[in-house]
DSSP file (Angstrom, degrees, kcal/mol; ACC not computed):
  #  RESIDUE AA STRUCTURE BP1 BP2  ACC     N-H-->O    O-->H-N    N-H-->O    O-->H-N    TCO  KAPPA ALPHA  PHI   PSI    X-CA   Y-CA   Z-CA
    1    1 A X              0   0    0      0, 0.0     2,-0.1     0, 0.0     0, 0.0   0.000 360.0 360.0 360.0 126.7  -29.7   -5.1    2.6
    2    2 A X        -     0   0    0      1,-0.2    27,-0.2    42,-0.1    41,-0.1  -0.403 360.0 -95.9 -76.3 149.9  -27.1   -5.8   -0.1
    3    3 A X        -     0   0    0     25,-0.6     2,-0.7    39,-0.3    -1,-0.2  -0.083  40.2-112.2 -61.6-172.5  -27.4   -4.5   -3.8
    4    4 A X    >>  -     0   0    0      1,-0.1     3,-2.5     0, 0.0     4,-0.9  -0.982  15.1-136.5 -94.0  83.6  -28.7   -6.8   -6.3
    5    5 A X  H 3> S+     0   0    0     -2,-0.7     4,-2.8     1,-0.2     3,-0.2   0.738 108.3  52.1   7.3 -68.1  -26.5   -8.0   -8.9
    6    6 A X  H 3> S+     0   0    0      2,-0.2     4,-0.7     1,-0.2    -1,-0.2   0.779 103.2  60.3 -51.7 -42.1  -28.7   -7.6  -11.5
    7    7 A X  H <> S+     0   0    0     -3,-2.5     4,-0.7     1,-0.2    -2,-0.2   0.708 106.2  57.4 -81.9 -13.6  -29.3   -3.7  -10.3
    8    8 A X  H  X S+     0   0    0     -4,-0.9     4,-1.4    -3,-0.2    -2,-0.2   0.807  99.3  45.5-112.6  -1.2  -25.8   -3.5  -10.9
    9    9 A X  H  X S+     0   0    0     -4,-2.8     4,-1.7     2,-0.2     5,-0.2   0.512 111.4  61.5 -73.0   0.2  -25.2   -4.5  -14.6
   10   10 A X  H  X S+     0   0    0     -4,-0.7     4,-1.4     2,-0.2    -2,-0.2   0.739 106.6  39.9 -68.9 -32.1  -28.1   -2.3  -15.0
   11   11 A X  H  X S+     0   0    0     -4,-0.7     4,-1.2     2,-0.2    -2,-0.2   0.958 119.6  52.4 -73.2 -38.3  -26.0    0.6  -13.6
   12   12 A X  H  < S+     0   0    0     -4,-1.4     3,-0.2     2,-0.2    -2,-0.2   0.866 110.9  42.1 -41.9 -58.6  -23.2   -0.9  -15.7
   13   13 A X  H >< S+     0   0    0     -4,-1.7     3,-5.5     1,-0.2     4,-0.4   0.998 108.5  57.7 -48.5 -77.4  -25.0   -1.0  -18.6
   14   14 A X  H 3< S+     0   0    0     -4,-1.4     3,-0.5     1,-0.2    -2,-0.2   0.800 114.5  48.0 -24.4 -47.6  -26.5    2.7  -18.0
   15   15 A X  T >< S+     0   0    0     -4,-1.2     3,-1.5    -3,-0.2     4,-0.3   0.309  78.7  95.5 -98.8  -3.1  -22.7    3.7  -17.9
   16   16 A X  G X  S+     0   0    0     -3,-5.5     3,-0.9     1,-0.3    -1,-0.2   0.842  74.2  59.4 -79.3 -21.4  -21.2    2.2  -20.7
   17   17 A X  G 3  S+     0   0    0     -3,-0.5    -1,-0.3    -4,-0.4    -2,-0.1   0.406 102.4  68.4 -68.5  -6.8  -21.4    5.3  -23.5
   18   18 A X  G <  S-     0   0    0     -3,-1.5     2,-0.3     1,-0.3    -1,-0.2   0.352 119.0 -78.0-105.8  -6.7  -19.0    7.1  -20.5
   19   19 A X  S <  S-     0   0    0     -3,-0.9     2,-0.4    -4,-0.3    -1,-0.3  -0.934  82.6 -14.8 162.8-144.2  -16.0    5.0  -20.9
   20   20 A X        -     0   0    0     -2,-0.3    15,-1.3    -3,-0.1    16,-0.6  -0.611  62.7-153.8 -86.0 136.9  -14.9    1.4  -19.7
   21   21 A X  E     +A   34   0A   0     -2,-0.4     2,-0.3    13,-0.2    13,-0.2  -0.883  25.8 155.3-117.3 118.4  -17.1    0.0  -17.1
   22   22 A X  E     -A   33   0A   0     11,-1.8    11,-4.4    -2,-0.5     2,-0.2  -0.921  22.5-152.9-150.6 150.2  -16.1   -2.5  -14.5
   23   23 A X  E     -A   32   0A   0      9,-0.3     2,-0.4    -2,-0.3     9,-0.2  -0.614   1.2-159.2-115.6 150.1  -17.7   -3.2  -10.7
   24   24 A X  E     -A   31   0A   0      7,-1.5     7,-2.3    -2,-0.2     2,-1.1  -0.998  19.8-129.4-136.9 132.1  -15.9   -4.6   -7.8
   25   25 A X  E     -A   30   0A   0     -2,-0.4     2,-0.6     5,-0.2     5,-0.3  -0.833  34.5-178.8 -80.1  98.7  -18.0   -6.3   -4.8
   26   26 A X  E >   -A   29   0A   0      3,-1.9     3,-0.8    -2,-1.1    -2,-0.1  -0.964  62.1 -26.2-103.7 116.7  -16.7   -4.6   -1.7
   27   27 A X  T 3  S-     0   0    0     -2,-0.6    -1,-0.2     1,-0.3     3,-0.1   0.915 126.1 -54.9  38.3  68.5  -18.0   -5.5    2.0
   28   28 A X  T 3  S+     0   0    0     -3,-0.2   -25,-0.6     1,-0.1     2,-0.3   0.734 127.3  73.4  44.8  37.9  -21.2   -6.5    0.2
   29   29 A X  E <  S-A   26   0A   0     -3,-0.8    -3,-1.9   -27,-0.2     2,-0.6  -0.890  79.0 -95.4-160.3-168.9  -22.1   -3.6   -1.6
   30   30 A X  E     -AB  25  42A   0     12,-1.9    12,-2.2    -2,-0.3     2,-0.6  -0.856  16.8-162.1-132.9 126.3  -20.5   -2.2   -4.6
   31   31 A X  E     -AB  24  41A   0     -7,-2.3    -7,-1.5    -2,-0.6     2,-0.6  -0.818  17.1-157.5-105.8 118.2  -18.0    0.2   -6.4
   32   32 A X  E     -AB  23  40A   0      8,-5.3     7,-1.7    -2,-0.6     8,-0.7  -0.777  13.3-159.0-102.8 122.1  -18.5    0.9  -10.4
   33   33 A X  E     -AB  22  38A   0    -11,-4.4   -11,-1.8    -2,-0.6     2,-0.3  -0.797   1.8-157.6 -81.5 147.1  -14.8    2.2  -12.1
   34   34 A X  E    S-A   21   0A   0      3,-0.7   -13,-0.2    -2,-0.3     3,-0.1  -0.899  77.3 -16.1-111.2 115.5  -15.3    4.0  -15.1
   35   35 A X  S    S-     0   0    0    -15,-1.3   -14,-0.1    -2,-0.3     3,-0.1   0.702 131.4 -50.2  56.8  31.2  -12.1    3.8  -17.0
   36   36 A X  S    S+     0   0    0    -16,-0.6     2,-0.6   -14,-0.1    -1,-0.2   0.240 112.8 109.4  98.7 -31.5  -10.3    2.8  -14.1
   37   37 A X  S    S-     0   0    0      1,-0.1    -3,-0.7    -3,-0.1    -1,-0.1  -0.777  78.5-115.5-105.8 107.3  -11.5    5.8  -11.2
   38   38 A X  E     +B   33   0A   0     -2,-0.6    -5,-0.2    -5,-0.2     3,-0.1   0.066  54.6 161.1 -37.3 116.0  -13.7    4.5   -8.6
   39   39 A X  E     +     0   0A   0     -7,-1.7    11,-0.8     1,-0.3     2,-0.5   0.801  49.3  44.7-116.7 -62.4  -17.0    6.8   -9.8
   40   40 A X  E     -BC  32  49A   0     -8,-0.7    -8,-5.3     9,-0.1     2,-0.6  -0.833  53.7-163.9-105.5 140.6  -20.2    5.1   -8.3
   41   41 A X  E     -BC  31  48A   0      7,-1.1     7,-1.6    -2,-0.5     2,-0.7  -0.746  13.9-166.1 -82.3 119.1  -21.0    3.9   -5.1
   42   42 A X  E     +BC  30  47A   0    -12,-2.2   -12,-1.9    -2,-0.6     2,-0.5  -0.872  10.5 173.6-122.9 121.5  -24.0    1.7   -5.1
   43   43 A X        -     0   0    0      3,-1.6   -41,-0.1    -2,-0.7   -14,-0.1  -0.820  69.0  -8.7-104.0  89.8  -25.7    0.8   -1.8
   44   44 A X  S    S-     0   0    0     -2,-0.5    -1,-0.2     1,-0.1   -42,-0.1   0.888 134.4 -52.1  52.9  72.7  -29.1   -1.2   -1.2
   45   45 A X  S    S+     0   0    0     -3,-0.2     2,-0.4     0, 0.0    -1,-0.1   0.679 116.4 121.1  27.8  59.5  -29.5   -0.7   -5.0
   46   46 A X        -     0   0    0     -5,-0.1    -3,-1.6     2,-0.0     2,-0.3  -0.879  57.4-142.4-136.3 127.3  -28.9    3.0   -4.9
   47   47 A X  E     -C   42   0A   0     30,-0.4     2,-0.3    -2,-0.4    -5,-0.2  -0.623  19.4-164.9-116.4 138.8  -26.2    4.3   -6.9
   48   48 A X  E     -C   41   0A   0     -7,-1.6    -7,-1.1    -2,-0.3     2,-0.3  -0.815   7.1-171.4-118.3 147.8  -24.1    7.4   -5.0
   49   49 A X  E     -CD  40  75A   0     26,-1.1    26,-2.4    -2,-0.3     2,-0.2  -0.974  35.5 -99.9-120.2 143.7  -21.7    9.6   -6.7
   50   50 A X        -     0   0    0    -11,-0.8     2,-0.4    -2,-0.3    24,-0.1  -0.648  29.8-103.3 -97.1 172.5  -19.7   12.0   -4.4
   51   51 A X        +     0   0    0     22,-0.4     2,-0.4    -2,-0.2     3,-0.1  -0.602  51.5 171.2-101.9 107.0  -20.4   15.3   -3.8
   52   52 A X     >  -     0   0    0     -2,-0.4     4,-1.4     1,-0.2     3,-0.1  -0.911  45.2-122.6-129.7 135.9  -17.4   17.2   -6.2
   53   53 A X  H >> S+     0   0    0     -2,-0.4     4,-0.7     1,-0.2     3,-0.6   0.985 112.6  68.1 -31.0 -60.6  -17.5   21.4   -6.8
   54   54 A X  H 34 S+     0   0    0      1,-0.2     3,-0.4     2,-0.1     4,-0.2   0.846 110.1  25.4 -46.9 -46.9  -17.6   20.2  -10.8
   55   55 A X  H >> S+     0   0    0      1,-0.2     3,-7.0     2,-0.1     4,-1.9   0.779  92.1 101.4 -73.9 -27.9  -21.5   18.5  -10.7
   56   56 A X  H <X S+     0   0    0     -4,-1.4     4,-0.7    -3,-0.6    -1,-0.2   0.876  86.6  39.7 -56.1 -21.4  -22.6   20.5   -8.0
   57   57 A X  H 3< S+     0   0    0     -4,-0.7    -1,-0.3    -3,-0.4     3,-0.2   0.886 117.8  51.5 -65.3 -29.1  -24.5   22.8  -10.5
   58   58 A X  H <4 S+     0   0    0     -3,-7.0     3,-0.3    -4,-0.2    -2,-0.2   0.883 121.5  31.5 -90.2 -33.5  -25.5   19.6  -12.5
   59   59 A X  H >< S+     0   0    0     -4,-1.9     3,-1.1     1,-0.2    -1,-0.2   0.197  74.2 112.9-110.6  11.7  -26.9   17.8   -9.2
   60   60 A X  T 3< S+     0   0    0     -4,-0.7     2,-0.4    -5,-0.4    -1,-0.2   0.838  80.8  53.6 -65.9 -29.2  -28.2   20.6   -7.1
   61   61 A X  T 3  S+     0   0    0     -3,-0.3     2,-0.4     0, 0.0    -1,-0.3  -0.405  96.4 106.2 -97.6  54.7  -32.2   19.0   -7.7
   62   62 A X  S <  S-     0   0    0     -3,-1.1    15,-0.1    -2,-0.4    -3,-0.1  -0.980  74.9-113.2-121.9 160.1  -31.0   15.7   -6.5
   63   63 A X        -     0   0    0     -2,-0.4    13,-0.9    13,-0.4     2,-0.3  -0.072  30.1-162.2 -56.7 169.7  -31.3   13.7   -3.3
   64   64 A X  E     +E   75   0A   0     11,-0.2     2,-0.3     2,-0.0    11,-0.2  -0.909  21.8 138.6-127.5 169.2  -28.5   13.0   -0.9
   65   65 A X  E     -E   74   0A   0      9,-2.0     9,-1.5    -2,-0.3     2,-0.7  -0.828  52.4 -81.3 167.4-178.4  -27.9   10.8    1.6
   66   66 A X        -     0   0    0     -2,-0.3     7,-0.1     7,-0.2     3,-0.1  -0.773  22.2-142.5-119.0 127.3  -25.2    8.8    2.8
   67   67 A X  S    S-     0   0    0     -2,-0.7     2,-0.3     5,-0.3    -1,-0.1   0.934  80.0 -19.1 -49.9 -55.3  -24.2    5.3    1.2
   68   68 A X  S >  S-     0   0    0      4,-0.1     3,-2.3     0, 0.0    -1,-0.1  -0.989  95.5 -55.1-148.5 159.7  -23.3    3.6    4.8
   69   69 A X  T 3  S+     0   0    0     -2,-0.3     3,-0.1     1,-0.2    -2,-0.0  -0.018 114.1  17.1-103.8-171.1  -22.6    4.6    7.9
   70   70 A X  T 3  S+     0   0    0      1,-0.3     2,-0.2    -2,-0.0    -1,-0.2   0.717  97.1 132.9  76.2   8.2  -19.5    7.2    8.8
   71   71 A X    <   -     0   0    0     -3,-2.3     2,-0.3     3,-0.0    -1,-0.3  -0.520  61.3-114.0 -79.6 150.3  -19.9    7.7    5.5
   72   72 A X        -     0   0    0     -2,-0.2    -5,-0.3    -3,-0.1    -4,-0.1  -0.919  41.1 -89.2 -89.6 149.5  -20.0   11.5    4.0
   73   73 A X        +     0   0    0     -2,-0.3   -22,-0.4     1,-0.1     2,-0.2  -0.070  53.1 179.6-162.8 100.1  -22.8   12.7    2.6
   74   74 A X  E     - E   0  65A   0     -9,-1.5    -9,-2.0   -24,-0.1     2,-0.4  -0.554  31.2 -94.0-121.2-179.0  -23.0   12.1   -1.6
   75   75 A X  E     -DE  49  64A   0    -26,-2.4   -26,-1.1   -11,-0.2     2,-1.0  -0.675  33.4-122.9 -91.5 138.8  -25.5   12.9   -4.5
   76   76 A X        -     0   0    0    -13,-0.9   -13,-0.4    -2,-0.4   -28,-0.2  -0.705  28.7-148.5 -58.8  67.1  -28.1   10.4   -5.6
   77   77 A X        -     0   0    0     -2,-1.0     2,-1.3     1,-0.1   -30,-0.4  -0.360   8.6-140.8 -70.7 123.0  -27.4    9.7   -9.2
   78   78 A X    >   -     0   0    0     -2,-0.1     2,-3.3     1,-0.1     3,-2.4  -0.662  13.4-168.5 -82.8  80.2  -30.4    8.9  -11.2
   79   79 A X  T 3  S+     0   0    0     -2,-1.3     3,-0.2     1,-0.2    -1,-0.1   0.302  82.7  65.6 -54.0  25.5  -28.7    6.2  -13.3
   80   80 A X  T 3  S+     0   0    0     -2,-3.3    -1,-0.2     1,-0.2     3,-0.2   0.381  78.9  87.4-126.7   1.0  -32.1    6.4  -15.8
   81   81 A X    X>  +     0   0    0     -3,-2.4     3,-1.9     1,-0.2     4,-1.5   0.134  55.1 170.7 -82.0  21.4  -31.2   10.0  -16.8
   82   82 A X  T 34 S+     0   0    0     -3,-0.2     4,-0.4     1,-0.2    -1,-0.2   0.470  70.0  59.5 -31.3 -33.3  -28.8    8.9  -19.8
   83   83 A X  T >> S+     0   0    0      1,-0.2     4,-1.0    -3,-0.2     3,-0.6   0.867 117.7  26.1 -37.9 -61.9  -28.6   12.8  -20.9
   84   84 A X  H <> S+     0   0    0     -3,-1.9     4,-1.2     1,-0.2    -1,-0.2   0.919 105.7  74.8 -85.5 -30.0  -27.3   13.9  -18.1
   85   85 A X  H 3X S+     0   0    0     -4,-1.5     4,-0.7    -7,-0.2    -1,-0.2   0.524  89.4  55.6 -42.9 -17.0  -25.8   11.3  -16.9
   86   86 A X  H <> S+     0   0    0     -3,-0.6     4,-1.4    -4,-0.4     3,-0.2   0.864 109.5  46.3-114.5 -41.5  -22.8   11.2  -19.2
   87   87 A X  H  X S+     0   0    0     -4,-1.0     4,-2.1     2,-0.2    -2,-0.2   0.840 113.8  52.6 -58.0 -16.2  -21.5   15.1  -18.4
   88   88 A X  H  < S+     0   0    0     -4,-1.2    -2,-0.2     2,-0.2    -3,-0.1   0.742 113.8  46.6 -57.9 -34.1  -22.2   14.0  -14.4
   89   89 A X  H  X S+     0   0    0     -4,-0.7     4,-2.1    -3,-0.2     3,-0.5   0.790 115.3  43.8 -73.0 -51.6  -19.9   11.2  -15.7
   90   90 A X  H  X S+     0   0    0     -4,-1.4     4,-2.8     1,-0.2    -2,-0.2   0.881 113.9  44.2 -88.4 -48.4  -17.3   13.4  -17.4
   91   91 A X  H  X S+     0   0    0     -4,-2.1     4,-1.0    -5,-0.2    -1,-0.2   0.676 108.6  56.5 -97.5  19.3  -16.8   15.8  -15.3
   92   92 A X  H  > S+     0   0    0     -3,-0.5     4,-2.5     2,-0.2    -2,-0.2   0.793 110.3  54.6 -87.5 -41.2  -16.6   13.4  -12.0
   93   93 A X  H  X S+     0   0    0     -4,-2.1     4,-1.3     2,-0.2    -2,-0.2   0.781 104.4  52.4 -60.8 -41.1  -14.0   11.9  -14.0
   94   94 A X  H >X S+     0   0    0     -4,-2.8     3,-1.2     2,-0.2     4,-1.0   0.960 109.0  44.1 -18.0-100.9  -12.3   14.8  -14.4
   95   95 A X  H 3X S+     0   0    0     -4,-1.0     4,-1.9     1,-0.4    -2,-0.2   0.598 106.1  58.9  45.1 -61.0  -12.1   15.8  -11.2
   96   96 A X  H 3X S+     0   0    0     -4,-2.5     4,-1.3     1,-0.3    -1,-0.4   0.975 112.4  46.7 -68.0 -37.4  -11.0   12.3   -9.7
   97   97 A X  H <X S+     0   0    0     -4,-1.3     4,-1.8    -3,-1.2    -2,-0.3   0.829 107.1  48.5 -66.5 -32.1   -8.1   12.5  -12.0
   98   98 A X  H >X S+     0   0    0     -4,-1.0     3,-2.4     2,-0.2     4,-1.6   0.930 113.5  53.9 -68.6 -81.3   -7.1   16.2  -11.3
   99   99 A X  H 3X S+     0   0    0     -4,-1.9     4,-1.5     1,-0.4    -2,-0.2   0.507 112.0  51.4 -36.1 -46.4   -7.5   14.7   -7.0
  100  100 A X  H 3X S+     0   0    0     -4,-1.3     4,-1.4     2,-0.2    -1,-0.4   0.853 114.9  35.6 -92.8 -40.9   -4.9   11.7   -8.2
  101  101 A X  H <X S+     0   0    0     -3,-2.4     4,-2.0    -4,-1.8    -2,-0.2   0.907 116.4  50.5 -86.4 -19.0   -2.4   13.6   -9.5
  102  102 A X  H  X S+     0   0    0     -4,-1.6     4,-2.4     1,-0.2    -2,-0.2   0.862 114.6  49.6 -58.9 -31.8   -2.7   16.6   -7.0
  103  103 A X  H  < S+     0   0    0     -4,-1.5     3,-0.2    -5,-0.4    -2,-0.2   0.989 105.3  57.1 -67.4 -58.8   -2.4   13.6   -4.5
  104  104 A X  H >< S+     0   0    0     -4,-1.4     3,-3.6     1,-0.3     4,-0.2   0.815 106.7  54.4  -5.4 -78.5    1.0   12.1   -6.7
  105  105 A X  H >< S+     0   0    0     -4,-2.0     3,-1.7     1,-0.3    -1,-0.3   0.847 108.7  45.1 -49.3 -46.9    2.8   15.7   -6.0
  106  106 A X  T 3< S+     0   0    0     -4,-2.4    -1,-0.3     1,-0.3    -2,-0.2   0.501  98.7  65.7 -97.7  17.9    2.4   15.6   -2.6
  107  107 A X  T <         0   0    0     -3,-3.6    -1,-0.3     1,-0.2    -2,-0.2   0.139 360.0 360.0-107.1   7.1    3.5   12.1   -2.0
  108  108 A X    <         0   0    0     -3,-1.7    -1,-0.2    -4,-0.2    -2,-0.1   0.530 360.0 360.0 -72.1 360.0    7.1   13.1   -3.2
């Protein structure tokens, strides 16, 4: 079952105090950037984050499960959680940016 549309300008929306918010339809399911860095996965209207050292304290009472399969194994973000959501946000963003430039160096 494919997401909703609708369930994902609602994630959009939820996201928008965390930077610049834009969604891409990929193989019928969905990717949300914020600021540019692929951040949530959403799959049959469930929104994934992956599973980063930084959150794992912030997401340790949260679900998992895996977005499709062959997939690995990510956190369940509870997009209704605006409080938390926006350090879950920050420091994911973090993160993916330290992983892009570590990635940079070692493609010289």
């Amino acid at each position: 079952m494919a997401s909703d549309l609708s369930f994902i300008e609602y994630v959009s929306e939820q996201l928008r105090d965390t930077g610049e918010v834009r969604y891409k339809k990929m193989f019928g399911e969905y990717m949300v950037y914020v600021d540019n860095i692929p951040t949530v996965l959403v799959c049959d209207n469930t929104p994934y984050i992956k599973k980063l050292d930084s959150i794992k304290s912030l997401m340790e009472n949260s679900q998992t499960g895996f977005p499709y399969d062959g997939a690995k194994e990510h956190y369940i973000l509870d997009i209704d959680d605006k409080e938390g959501l926006g350090e879950i946000i920050e420091k994911t963003l973090e993160s993916r940016k330290t992983e892009k430039r570590k990635n940079k160096v070692k493609n010289l």
